[in-house]
Backbone as JSON, one array per atom type, in Angstrom:
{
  "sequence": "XXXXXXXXXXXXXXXXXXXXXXXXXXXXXXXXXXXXXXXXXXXXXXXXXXXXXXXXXXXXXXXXXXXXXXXXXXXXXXXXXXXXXXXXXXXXXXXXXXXXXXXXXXXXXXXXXXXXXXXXXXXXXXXXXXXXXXXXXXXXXXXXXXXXXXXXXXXXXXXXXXXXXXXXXXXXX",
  "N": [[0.85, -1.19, 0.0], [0.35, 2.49, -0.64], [2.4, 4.93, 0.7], [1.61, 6.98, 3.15], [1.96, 9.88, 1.89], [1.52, 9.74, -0.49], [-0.68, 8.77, -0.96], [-2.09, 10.65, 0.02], [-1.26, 12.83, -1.91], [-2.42, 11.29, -4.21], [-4.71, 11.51, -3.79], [-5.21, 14.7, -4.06], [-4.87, 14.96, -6.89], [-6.98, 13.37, -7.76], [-9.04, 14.98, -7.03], [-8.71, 17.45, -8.17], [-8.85, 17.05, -10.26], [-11.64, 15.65, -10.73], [-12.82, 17.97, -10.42], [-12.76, 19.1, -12.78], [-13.65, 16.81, -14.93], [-17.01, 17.57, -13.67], [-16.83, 20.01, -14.61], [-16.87, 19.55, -17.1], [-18.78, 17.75, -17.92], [-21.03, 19.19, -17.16], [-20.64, 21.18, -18.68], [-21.26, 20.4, -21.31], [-24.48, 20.14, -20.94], [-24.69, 22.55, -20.15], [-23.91, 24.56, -20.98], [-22.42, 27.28, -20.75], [-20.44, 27.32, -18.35], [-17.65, 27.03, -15.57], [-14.5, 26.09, -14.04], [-13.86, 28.04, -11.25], [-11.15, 29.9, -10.52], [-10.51, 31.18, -7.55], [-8.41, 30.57, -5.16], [-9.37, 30.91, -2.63], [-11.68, 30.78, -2.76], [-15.14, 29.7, -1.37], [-16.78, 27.74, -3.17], [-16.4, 25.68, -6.21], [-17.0, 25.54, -8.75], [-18.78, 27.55, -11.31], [-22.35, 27.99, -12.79], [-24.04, 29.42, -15.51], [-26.74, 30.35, -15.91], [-29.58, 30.82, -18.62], [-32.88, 32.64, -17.27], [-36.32, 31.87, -17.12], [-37.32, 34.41, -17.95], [-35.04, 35.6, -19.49], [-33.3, 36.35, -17.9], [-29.88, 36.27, -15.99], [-28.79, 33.68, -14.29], [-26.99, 32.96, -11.86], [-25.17, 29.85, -10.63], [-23.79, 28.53, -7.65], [-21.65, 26.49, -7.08], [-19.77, 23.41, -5.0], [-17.56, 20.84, -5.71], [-17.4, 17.84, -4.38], [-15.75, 14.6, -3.93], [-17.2, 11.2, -3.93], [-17.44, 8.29, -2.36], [-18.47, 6.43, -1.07], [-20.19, 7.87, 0.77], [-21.08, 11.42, 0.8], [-19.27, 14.66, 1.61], [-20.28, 17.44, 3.43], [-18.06, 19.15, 4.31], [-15.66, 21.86, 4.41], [-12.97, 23.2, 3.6], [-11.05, 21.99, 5.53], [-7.35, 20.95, 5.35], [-5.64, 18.04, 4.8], [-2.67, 15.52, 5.42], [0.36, 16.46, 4.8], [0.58, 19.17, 4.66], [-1.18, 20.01, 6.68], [-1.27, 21.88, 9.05], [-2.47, 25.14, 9.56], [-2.06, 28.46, 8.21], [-3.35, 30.2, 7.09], [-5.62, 30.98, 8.53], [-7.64, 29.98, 7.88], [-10.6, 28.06, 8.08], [-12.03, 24.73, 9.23], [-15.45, 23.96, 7.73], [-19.22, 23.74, 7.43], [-21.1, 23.52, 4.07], [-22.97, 25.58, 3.28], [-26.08, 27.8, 2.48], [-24.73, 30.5, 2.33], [-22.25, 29.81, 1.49], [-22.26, 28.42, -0.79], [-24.45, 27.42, -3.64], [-24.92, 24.6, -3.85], [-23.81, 21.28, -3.78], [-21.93, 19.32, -5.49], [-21.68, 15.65, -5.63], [-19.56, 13.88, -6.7], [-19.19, 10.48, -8.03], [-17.32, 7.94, -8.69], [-16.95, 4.98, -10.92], [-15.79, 3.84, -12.5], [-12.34, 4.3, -14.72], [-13.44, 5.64, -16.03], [-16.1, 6.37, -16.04], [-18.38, 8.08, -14.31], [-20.66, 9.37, -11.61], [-23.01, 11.35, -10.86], [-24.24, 13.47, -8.16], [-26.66, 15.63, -6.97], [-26.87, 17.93, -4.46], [-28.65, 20.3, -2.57], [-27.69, 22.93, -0.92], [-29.31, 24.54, 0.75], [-31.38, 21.73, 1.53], [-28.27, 20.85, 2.91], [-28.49, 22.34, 5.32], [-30.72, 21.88, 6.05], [-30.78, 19.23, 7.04], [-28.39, 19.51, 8.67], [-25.78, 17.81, 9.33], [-23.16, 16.13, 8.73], [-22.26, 14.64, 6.45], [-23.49, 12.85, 4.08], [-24.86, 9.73, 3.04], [-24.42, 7.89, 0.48], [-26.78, 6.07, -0.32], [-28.81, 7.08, 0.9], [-29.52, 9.32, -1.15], [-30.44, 8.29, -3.82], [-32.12, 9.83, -5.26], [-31.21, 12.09, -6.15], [-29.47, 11.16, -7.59], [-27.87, 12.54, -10.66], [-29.85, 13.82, -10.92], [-31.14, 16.43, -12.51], [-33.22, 18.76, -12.59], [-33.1, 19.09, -10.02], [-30.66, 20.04, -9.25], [-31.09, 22.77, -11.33], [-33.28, 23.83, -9.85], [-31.77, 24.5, -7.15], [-32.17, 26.61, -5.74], [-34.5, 26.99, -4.69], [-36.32, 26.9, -2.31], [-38.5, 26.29, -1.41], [-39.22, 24.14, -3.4], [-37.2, 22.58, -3.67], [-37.11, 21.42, -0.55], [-39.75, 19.83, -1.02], [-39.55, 17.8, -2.58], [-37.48, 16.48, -1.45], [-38.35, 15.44, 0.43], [-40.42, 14.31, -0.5], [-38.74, 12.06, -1.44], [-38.26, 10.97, 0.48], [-35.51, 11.8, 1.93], [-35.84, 13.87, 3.6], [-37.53, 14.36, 6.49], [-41.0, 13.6, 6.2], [-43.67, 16.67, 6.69], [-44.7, 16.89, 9.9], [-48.17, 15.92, 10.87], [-50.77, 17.78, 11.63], [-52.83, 16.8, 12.73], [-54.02, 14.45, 14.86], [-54.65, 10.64, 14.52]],
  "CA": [[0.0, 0.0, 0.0], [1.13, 3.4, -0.83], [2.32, 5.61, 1.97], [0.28, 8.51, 3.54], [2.28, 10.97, 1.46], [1.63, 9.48, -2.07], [-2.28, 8.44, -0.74], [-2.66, 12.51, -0.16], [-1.0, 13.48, -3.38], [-3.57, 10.91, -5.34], [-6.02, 12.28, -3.13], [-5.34, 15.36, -4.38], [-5.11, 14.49, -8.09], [-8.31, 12.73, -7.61], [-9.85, 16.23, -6.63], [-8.78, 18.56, -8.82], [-9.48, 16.1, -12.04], [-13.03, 15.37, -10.54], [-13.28, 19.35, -10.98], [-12.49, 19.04, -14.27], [-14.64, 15.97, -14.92], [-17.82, 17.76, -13.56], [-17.15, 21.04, -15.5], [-17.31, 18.67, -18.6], [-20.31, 17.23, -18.05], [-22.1, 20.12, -16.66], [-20.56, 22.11, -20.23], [-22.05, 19.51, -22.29], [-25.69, 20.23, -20.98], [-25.21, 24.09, -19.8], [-22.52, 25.14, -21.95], [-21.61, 28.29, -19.92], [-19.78, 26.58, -16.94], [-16.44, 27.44, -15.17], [-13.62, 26.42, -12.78], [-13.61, 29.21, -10.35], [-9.82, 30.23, -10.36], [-10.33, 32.16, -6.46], [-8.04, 29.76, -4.32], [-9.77, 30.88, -0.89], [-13.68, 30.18, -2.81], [-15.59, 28.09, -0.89], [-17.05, 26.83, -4.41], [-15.39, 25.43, -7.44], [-17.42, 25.75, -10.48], [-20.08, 28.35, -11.39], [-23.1, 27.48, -13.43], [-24.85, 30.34, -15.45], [-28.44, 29.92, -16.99], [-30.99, 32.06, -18.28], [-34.0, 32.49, -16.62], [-36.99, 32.19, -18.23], [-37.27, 36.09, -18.05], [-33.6, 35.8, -20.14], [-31.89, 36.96, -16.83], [-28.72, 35.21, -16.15], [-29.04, 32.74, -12.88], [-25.5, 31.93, -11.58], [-25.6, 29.24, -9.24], [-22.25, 28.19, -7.07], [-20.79, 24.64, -7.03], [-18.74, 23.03, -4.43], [-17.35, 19.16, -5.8], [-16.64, 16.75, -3.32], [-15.37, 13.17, -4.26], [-17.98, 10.61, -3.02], [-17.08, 6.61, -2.35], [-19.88, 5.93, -0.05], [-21.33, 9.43, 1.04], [-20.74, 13.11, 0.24], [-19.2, 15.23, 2.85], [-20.99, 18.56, 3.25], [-17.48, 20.08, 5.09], [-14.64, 22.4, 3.5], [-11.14, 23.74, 4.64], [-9.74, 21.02, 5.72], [-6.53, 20.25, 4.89], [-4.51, 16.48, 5.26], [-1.38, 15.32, 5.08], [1.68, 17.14, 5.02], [-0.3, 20.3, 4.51], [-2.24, 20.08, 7.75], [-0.84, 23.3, 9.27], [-3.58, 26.32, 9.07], [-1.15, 29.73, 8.09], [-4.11, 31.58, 6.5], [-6.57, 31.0, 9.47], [-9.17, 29.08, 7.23], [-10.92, 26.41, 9.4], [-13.45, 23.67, 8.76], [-16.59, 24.75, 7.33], [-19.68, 22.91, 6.36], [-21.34, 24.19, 3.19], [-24.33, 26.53, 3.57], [-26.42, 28.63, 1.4], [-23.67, 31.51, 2.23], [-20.59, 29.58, 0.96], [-22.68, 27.47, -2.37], [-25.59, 26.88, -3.51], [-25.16, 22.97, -4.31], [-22.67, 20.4, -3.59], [-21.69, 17.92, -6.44], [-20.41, 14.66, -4.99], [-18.7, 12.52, -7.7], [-18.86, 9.04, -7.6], [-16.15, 7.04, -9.7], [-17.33, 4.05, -10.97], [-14.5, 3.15, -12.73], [-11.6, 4.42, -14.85], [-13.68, 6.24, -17.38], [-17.47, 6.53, -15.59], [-18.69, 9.09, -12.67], [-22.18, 9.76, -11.59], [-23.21, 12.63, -9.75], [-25.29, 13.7, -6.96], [-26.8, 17.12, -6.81], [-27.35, 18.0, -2.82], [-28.64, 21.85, -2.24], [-27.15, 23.44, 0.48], [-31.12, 24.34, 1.45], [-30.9, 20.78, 1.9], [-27.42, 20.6, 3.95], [-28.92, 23.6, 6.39], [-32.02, 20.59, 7.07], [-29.97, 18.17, 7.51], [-27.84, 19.42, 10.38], [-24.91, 17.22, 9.27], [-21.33, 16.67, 8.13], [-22.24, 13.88, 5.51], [-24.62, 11.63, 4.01], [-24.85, 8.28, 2.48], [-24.77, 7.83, -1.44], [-27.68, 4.84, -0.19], [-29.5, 7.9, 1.03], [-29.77, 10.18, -2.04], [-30.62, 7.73, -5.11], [-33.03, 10.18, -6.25], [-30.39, 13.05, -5.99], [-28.35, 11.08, -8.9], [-28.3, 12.59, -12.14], [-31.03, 14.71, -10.72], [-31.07, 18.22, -13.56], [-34.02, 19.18, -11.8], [-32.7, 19.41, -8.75], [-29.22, 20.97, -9.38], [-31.65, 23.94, -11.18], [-33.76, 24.47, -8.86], [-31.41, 24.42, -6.18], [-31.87, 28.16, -4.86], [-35.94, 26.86, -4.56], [-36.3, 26.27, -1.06], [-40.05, 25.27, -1.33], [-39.08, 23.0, -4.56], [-35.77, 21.5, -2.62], [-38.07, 20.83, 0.42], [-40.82, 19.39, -1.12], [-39.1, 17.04, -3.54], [-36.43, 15.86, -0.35], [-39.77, 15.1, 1.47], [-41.01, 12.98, -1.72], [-37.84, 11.06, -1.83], [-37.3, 10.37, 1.47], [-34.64, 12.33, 2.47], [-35.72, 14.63, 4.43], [-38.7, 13.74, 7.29], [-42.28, 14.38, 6.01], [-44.6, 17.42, 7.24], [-45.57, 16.2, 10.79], [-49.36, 16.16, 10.74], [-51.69, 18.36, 12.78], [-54.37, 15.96, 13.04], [-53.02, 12.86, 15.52], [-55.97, 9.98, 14.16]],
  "C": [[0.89, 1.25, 0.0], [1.19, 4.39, 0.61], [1.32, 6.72, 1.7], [0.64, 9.76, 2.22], [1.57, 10.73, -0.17], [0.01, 8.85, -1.86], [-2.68, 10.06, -0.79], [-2.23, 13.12, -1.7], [-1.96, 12.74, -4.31], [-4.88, 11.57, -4.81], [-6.19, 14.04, -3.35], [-5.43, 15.74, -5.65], [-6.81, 14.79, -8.61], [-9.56, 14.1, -7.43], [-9.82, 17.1, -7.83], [-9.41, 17.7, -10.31], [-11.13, 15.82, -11.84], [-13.87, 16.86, -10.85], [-13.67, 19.48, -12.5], [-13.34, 18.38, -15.14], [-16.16, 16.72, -14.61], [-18.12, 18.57, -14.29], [-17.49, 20.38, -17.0], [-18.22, 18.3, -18.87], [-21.32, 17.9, -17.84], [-21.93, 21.52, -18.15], [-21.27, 21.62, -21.09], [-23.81, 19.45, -22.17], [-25.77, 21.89, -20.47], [-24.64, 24.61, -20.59], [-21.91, 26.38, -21.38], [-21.2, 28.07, -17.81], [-18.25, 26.74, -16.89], [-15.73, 27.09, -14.07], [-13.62, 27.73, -12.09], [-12.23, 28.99, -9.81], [-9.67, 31.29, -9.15], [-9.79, 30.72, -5.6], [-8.86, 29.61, -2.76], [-11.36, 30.74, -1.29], [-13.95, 29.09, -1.99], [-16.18, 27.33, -2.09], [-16.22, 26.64, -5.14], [-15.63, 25.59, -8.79], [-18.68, 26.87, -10.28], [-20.57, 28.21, -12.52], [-23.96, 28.94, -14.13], [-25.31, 29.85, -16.65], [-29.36, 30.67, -16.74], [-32.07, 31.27, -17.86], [-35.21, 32.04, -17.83], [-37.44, 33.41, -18.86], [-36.23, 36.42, -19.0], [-32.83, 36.34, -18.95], [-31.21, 35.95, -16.38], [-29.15, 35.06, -14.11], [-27.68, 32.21, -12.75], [-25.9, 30.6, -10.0], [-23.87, 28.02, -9.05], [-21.99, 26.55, -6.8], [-19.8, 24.4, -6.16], [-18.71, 21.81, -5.3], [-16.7, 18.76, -4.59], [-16.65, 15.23, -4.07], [-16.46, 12.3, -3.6], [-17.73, 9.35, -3.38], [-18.05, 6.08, -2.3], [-20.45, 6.93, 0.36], [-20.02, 10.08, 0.62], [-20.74, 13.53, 1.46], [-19.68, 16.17, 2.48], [-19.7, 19.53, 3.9], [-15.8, 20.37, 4.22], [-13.66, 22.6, 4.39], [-10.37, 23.39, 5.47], [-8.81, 20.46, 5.01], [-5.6, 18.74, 5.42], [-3.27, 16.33, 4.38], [-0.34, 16.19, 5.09], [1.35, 18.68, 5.51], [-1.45, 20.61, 5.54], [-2.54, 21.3, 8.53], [-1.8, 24.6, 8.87], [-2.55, 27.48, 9.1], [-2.23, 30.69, 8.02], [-5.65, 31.93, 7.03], [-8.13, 30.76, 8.71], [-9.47, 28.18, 7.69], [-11.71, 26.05, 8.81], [-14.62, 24.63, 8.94], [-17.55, 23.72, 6.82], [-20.37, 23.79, 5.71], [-22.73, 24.61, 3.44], [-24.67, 27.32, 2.26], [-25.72, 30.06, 1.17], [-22.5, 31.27, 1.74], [-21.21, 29.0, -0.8], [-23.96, 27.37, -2.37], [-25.9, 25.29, -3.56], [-23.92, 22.67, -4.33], [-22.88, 18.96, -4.28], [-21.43, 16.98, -6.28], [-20.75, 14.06, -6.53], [-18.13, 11.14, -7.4], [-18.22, 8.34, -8.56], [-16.74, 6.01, -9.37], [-16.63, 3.38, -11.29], [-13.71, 4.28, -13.45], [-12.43, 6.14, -15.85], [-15.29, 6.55, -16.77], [-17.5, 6.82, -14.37], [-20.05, 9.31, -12.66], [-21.74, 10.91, -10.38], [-24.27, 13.05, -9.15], [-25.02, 15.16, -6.77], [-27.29, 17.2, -5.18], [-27.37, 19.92, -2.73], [-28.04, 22.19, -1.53], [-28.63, 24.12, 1.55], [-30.95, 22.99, 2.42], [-29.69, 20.53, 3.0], [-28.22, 21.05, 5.2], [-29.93, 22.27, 6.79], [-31.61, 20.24, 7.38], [-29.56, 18.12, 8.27], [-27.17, 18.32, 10.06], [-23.81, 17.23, 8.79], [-21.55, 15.82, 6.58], [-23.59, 13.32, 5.44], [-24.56, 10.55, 3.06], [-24.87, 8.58, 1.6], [-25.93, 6.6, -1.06], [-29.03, 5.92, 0.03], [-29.99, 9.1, 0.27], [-29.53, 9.45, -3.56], [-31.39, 8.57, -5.77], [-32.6, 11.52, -6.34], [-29.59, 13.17, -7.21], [-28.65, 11.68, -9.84], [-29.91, 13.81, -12.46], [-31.04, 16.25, -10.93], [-32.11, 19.09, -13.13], [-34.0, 19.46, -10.66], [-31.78, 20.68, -8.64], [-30.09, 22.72, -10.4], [-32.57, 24.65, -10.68], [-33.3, 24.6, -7.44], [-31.63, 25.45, -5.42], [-33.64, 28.38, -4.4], [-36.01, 26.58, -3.54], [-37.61, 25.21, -1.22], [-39.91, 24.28, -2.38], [-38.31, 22.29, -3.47], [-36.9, 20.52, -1.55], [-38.8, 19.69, 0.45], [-40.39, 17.84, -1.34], [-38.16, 16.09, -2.31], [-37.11, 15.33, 0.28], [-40.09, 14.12, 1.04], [-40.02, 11.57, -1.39], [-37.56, 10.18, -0.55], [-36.21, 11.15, 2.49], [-34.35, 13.09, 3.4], [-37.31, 13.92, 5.25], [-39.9, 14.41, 6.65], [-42.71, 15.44, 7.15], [-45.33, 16.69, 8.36], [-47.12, 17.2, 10.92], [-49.97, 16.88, 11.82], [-52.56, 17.92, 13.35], [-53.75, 14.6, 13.73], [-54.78, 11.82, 15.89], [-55.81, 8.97, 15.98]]
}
């Protein structure tokens, strides 16, 4: 097995190419999509689409890598690089840092799926992560990832799926 040092350097590979990877796939159905070149962003890609009004809708992208769940938390660094200089600390992602967090799931060498998660969504949640077992209807989900800045859509639809707890009832039969 490869040491820690050369597990963090693929692990960092593995990151920035999954950037790369999402902007590709998210160019190929939006076509105006971008790495965000601000080192201290809490996002990584920005998405802009007209409205139906024609007004331009940007909407902010974190990627996270996902195995088995998607973490919802930023600015941590590992490995060698552990050391905080520029007093950036762990963060999980909110509707103030992104609007939506991409996890990328490698399937194999050449195939990734992706999971759209709002940050609406994180804020319910009240967590650091969540299962890829727990957001099957998240995958691949284009409806989601543009209505992410919908609270009452997000909500509703997270409710439908599961994901989030139904509307407890007023009426106890």
């Amino acid at each position: 097995m490869a040491n820690s040092e050369e597990r963090g350097r693929q692990a960092s590979v593995d990151g920035f190419a999954h950037e790369h990877i999402v902007v590709g796939i998210l160019m190929k159905k939006y076509q105006n999509v971008s790495l965000v070149d601000l080192p201290l962003s809490p996002y990584d890609i920005i998405i802009v689409r007209k409205d139906d009004d024609n007004t331009e809708d940007i909407i902010r992208a974190q990627v996270k890598t996902a195995k088995n769940s998607v973490s919802f938390t930023g600015g941590a660094r590992g490995g060698v690089d552990r050391e905080y200089k520029s007093g950036v600390k762990t963060y999980r992602q909110s509707t103030a840092t992104s609007d939506v967090v991409i996890g990328i799931q490698p399937i194999d060498n050449n195939t990734y799926t992706l999971y759209f998660l709002p940050t609406i969504l994180i804020e319910h949640l009240n967590q650091q992560s969540i299962s890829i077992n727990k957001i099957v209807d998240l995958r691949e989900n284009y409806f989601i990832l543009e209505n992410c800045k919908n609270e009452e859509v997000i909500i509703e639809k997270c409710r439908e799926y599961g994901i989030l707890a139904s509307t407890p009832s007023l009426f106890k039969s």
